[in-house]
TIPAVO-685932 format. One record per residue (C-alpha): residue in one letter; z, y, x. Coordinates in steps of 0.2 Angstrom, whole numbers, plus 2048, in hexadecimal, padded with zeros to 3 digits. Last residue first. Layout:
TIPAVO-685932
aZYX
...
END
This chain:
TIPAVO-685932
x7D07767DB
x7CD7837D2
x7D27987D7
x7DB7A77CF
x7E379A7C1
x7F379D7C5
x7F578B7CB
x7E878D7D7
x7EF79D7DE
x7FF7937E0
x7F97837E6
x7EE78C7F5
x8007967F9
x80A7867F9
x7FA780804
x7FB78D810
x80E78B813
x80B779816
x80177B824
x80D78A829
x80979B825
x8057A6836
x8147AE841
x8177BF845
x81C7C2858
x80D7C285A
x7FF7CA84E
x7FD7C383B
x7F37B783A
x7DF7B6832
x7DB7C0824
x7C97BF822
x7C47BE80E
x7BC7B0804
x7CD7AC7FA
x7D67A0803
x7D47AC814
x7DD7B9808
x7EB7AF804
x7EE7AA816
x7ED7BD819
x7F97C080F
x8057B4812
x8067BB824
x8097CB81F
x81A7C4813
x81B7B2814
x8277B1806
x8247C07FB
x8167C3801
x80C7B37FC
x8167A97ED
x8207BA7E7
x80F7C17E8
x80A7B07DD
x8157B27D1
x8127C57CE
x7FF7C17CD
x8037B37BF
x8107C07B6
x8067CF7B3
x7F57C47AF
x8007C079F
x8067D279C
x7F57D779D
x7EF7CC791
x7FD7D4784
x7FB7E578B
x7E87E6784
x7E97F8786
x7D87FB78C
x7E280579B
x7EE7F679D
x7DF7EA79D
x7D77F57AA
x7E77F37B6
x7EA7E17B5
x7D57DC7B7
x7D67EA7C6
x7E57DD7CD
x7D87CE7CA
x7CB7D57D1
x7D37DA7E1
x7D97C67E5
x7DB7C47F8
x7E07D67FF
x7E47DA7ED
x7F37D27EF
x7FC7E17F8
x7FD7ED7EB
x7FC7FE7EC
x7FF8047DC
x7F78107CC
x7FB81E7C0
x80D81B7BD
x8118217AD
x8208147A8
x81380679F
x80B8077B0
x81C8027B6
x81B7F37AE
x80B7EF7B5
x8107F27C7
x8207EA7CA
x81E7D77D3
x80E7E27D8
x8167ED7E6
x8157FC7EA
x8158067D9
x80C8177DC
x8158257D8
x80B8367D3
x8118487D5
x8068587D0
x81885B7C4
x81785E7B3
x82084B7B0
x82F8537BB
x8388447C5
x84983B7C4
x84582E7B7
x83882A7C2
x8428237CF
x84B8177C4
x83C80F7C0
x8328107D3
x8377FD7D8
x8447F27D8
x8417EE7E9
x83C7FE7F1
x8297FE7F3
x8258107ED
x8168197F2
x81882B7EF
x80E83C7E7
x80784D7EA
x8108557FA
x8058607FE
x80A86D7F0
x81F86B7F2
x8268677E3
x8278567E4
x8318587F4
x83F85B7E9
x83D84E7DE
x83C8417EC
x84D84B7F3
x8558487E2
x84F8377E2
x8568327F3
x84A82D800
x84C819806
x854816816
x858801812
x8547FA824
x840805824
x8357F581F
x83F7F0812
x84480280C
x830806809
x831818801
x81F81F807
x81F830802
x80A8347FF
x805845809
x7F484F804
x7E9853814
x7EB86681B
x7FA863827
x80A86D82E
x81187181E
x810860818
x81A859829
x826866827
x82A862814
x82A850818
x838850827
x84185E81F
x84585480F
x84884481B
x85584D823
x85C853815
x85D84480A
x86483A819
x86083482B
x86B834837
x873822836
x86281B834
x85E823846
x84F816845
x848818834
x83A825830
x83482681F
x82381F81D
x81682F81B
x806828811
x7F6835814
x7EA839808
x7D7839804
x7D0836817
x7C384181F
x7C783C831
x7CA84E835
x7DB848827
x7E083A830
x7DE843841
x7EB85083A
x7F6842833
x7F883C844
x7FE84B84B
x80784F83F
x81283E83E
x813840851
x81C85184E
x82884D83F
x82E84084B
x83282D846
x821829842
x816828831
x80282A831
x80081B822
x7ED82281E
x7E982380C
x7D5822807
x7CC8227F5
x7BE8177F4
x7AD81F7F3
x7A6813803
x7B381180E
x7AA80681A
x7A7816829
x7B681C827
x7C180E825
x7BA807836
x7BE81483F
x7CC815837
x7D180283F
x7CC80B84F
x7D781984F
x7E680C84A
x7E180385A
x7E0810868
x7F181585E
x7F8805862
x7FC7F9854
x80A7ED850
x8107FC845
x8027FC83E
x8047EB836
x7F77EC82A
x8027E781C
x80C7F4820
x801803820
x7F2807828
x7E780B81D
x7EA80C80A
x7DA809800
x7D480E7F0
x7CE8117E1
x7CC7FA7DF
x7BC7F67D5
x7B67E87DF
x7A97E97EB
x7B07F47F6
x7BC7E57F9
x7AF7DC801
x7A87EA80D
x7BA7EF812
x7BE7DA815
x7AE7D9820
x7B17E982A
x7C37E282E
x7BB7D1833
x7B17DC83D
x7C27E7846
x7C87D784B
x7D77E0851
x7DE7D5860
x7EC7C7861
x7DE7BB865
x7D57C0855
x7DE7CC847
x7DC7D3836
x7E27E1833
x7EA7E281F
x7E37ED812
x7F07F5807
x7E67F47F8
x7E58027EC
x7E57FE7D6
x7E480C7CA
x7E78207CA
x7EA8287D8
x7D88327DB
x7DA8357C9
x7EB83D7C9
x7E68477D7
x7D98517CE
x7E48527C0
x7F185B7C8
END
């Protein structure tokens, strides 16, 4: 339990794929890996939404681990491996885990919405961690999956079993109400998804988040989530509010594409999204330029 705990605990960036000519730029990746290792981040989660792998092929995603794997460094790995069969979703996780990744972070599957329910996504996790050696991860993303979100009583179901050791939760309102549900002595960690939420519900026991605006400003996340453990609430409080402003600013308006235009403003490689996404506007770029300025995260 506690071995997982610390591999969970603290601050993950869901690191984005950078693009050239509608291609992976798998060297502006390398780049970004090499700079965020820098920082004191645990982690990263690859190949999730903010990397758009469902824009990539899996010629491509293999490659983008490739790359992971060999720029890692000590960081703790999760690999997004989720399909919409139990059976592609295993074999993927099962080159994730010969890969020598840390975790695996199973989206919910979504196209027969209508078929899919609490016992349908019950079995669809609990065959999927039977089948596999590397540690499973829930991924609750209802905005990315046309609302299917797991139900608490199946999340606290699924807690139970052994490989199944924790969930990413990037529902709206966030993990609160989900937590409520869950058994404490549990081996069973959420992660807060977004950071509009992430430092009150470290306040709730939550032991770390994946957050997307670490792409461009890690430091200041890691800054969030040490004051917390220094318990210095008040300054964390503070920093709270001036990163949630400004992901409401960058993904909260321009989504993947925000970003990356963040992240070029800050010294990293982000680039566009891949077509049919669209890049920030010219005057998109410098609303989000003006509001990392006016948090104070970069001068004039």
């Amino acid at each position: 339990m506690e071995q997982n705990k610390k591999k969970l605990s603290g601050v993950f960036s869901p690191v984005v794929t950078p693009f050239r000519s509608d291609k992976p730029a798998l060297d502006d990746l390398r780049f970004n890996l090499k700079k965020l290792n820098e920082s004191d981040l645990t982690g990263y989660l690859a190949l999730g939404s903010n990397a758009e792998f469902r824009s990539l092929n899996d010629k491509e995603q293999i490659q983008v681990l490739e790359v992971f794997a060999e720029e890692k460094g000590d960081k703790i790995v999760m690999v997004g491996t989720g399909c919409e069969s139990s059976r592609q979703t295993i074999e993927k996780s099962k080159i994730v885990g010969k890969m020598g990744f840390d975790y695996v972070s199973v989206l919910t599957p979504c196209y027969f919405a209508k078929q899919i329910n609490g016992d349908v996504l019950k079995s669809y996790y609990e065959r999927i961690a039977d089948s596999i050696d590397i540690p499973v991860l829930l991924y609750n993303a209802p905005g990315f999956t046309g609302g299917i979100r797991i139900p608490p009583t199946t999340v606290l179901e699924l807690s139970r079993h052994l490989n199944i050791v924790g969930m990413k939760d990037s529902s709206p309102e966030g993990p609160a109400k989900l937590l409520a549900h869950l058994d404490p002595k549990e081996d069973f960690h959420v992660l807060a998804g977004s950071a509009n939420f992430f430092y009150p519900c470290l306040h709730l026991g939550i032991p770390g988040g994946v957050i997307s605006i670490t792409n461009a400003l890690p430091d200041p996340c890691c800054g969030l989530y040490r004051l917390f453990t220094e318990g210095r609430y008040n300054q964390a409080r503070d920093l709270h509010f001036k990163l949630a402003r400004l992901n409401q600013a960058v993904s909260g308006t321009w989504g993947v594409a925000g970003v990356k235009t963040a992240m070029d403003l800050m010294g990293f490689k982000g680039g566009s999204p891949r077509h049919p996404l669209k890049a920030v506007t010219n005057e998109g770029i410098e609303e989000i330029r003006r509001q990392i300025i006016n948090e104070g995260f970069m001068t004039e």
